[in-house]
C-alpha positions in Angstrom: 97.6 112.1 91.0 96.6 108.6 89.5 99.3 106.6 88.1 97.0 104.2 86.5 93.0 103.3 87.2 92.3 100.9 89.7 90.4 97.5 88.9 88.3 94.8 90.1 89.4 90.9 89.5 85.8 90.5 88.6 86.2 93.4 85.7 89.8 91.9 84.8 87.9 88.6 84.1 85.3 90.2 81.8 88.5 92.0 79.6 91.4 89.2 79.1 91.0 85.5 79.0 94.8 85.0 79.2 96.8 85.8 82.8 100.5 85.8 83.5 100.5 85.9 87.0 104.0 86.8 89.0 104.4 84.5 92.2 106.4 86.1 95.2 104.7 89.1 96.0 101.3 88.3 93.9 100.2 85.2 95.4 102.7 84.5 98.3 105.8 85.4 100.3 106.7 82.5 102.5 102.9 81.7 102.9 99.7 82.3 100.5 98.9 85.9 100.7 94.5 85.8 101.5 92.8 85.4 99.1 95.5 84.5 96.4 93.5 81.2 96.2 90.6 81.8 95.9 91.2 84.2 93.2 93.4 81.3 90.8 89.7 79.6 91.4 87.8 82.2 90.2 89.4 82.9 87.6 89.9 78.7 86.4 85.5 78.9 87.1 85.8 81.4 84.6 87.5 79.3 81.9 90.7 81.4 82.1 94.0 80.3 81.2 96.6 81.0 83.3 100.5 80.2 83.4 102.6 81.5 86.6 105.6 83.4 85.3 108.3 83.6 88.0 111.9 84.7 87.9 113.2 81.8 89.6 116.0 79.5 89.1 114.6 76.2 90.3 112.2 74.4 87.6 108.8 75.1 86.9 107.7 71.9 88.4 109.7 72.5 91.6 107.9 75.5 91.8 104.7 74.2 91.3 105.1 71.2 94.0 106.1 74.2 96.5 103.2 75.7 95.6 100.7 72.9 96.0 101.9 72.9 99.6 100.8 75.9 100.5 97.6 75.3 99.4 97.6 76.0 95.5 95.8 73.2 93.5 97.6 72.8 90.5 94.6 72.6 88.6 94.1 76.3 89.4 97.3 77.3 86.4 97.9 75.4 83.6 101.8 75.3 84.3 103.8 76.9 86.0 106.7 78.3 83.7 110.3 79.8 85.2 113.5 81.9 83.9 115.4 78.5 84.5 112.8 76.5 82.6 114.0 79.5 80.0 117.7 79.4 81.0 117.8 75.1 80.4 116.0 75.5 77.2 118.2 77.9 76.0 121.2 76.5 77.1 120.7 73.1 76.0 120.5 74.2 72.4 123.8 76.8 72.9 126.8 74.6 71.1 129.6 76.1 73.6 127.6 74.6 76.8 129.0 71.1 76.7 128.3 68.2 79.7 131.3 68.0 81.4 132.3 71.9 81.8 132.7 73.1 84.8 130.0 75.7 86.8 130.5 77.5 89.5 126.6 78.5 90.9 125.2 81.1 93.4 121.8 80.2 94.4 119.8 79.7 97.6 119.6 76.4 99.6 122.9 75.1 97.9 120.6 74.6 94.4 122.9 73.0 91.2 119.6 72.1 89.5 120.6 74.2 86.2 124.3 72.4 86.5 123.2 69.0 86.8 120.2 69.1 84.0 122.7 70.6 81.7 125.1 67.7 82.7 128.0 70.1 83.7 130.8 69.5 86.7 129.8 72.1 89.8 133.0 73.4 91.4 133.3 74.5 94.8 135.6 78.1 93.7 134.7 80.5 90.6 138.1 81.0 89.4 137.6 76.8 88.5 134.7 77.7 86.5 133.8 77.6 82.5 130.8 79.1 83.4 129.0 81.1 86.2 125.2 80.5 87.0 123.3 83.1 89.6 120.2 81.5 90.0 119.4 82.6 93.4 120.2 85.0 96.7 121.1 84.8 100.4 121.6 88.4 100.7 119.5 88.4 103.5 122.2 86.9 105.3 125.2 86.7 103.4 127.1 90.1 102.7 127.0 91.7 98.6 131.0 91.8 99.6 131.0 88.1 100.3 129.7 87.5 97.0 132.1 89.8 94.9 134.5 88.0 96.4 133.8 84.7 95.4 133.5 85.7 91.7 136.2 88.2 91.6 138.3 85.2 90.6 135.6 84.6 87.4 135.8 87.8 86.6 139.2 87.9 86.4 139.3 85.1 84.1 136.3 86.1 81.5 134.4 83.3 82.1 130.7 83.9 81.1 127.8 83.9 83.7 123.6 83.2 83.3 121.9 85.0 86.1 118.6 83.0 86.0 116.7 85.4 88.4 117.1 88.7 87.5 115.1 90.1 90.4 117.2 92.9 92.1 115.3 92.6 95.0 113.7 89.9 96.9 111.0 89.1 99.5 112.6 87.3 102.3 110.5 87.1 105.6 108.2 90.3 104.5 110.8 92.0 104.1 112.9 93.0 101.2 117.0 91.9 100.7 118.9 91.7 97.3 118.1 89.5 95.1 119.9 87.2 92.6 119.8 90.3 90.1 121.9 92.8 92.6 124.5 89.9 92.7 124.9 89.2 89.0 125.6 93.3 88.7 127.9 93.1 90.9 129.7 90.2 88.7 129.3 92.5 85.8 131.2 95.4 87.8 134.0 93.2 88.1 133.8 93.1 84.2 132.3 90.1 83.8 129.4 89.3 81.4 125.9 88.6 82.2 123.7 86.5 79.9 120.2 87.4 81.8 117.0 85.5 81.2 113.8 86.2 83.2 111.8 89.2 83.2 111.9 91.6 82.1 113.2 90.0 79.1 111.7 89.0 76.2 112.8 85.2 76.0 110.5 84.2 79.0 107.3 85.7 77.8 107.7 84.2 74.3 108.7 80.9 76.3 105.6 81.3 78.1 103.2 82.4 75.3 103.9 79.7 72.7 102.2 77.5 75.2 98.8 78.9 74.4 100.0 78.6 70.4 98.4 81.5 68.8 97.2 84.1 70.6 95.7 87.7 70.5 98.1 89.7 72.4 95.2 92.3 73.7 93.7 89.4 75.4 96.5 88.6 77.9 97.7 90.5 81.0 100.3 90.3 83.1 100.0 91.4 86.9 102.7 91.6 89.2 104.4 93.8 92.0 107.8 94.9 90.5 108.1 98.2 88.1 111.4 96.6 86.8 110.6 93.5 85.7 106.9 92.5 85.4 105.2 96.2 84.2 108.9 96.8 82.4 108.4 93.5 81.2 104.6 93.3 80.1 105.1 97.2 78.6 108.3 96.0 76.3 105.8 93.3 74.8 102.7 95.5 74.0 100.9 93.7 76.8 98.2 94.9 79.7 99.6 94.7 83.1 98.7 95.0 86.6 100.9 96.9 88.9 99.5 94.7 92.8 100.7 96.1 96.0 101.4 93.5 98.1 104.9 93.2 97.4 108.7 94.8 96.9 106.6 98.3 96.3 103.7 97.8 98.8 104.8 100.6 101.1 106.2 103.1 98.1 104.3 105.8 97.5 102.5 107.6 94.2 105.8 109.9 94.1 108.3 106.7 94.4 106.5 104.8 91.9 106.4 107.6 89.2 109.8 107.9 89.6 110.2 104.0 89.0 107.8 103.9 86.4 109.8 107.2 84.4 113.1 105.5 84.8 112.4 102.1 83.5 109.9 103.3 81.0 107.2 101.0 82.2 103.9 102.3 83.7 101.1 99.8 84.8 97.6 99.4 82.4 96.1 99.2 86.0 96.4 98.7 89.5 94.9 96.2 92.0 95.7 96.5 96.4 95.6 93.0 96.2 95.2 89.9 93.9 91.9 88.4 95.5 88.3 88.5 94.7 87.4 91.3 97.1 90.2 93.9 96.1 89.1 97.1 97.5 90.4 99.9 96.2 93.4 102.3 97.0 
């Protein structure tokens, strides 16, 4: 059984002119996966426009920096646009975030960045908190238990969280841990509530698409590895998609991904082995 056609970068070029273009398990994992590059260039020789969309918590430009050292020129995307570039823009316009309230933040690398932009106090223990921010995961070596712990105390006292990286899973090391997603369910099992902003959500791809101003919709794709959020995502919005192999679902097979694509009502336009200009097929 096909789940969807298979395509050629060279025949998504001659179909859409704009590309939303998922990062971890698209065009890299901890390094560039080949011929991610080279693809970006052939598709800025083509006159494409192209925004990375990525469920992170860190800033766009963060992002992009990282990016640039391993080997993306950032002339090859026109920006590069993330659920916390969503979550700050949001947030600064919400009048019950205030400077000066107090966040209590679950992220990787000890990052606050969505704290400090919003001028808010970062606290050490959740049950401190006004607010609860899970922007990030180190479930790869921290225990989902640990975690539960440390907001049980949130929880407890209602305060409201953002999970600016909805991603349940993650690609850590090629291989795949729970992501910032898996930890804000667990908040929301101890009865808390979760604001969530990222894909597959609609508030990033409008963020995203108002910086081409008006466009058609049938001439922008999105392409991505994840079932949940980018084809989910993509489908929710009336727009093409590309389900790429090279991530979270690279070793799932035709049965495993039918099942995914029944039970979040999201099925791929196509489907690429890889995003590079010599995709072979399936």
């Amino acid at each position: 059984m096909t789940i969807a056609p298979e395509i050629s970068l060279a025949a998504l070029i001659d179909r859409y002119d704009y590309f939303l273009i998922d990062q971890f398990g698209v065009l890299r994992d901890d390094d560039a996966y080949d011929g991610a590059v080279a693809a970006l260039r052939r598709l800025k020789e083509a006159g494409k426009h192209v925004i990375v969309l990525s469920n992170s918590g860190r800033s766009g430009d963060y992002n992009a920096e990282r990016f640039a050292r391993l080997g993306f020129d950032r002339q090859l995307f026109e920006r590069f646009v993330t659920s916390g570039d969503v979550a700050f823009n949001l947030l600064s316009a919400d009048p019950n975030i205030r400077p000066g309230m107090r966040a209590f933040t679950i992220s990787s690398g000890g990052d606050q960045n969505l704290a400090d932009r919003l001028g808010l106090v970062s606290v050490a223990q959740s049950d401190e908190a006004d607010l609860v921010i899970i922007s990030g995961s180190e479930a790869e070596r921290i225990e989902l238990e640990i975690y539960r712990r440390r907001l049980a105390p949130a929880a407890a006292n209602n305060a409201p969280c953002v999970c600016t990286n909805p991603d349940i899973h993650k690609l850590a090391g090629g291989k795949i841990a729970p992501g910032a997603g898996a930890i804000a369910r667990i908040y929301e099992n101890l009865g808390g509530m979760v604001h969530w902003i990222g894909k597959p959500h609609r508030e990033i791809y409008e963020f995203a698409m108002a910086q081409w101003a008006s466009v058609d919709p049938a001439k922008i794709v999105c392409i991505g590895d994840s079932i949940e959020h980018d084809i989910k995502g993509a489908s929710d919005m009336g727009l093409s998609s590309v389900l790429v192999r090279t991530g979270i679902l690279a070793d799932a097979s035709e049965q495993e991904l039918s099942e995914l694509m029944q039970h979040f009502a999201g099925v791929p336009t196509y489907m690429m082995s890889s995003f590079s200009p010599d995709t072979t097929a399936l």
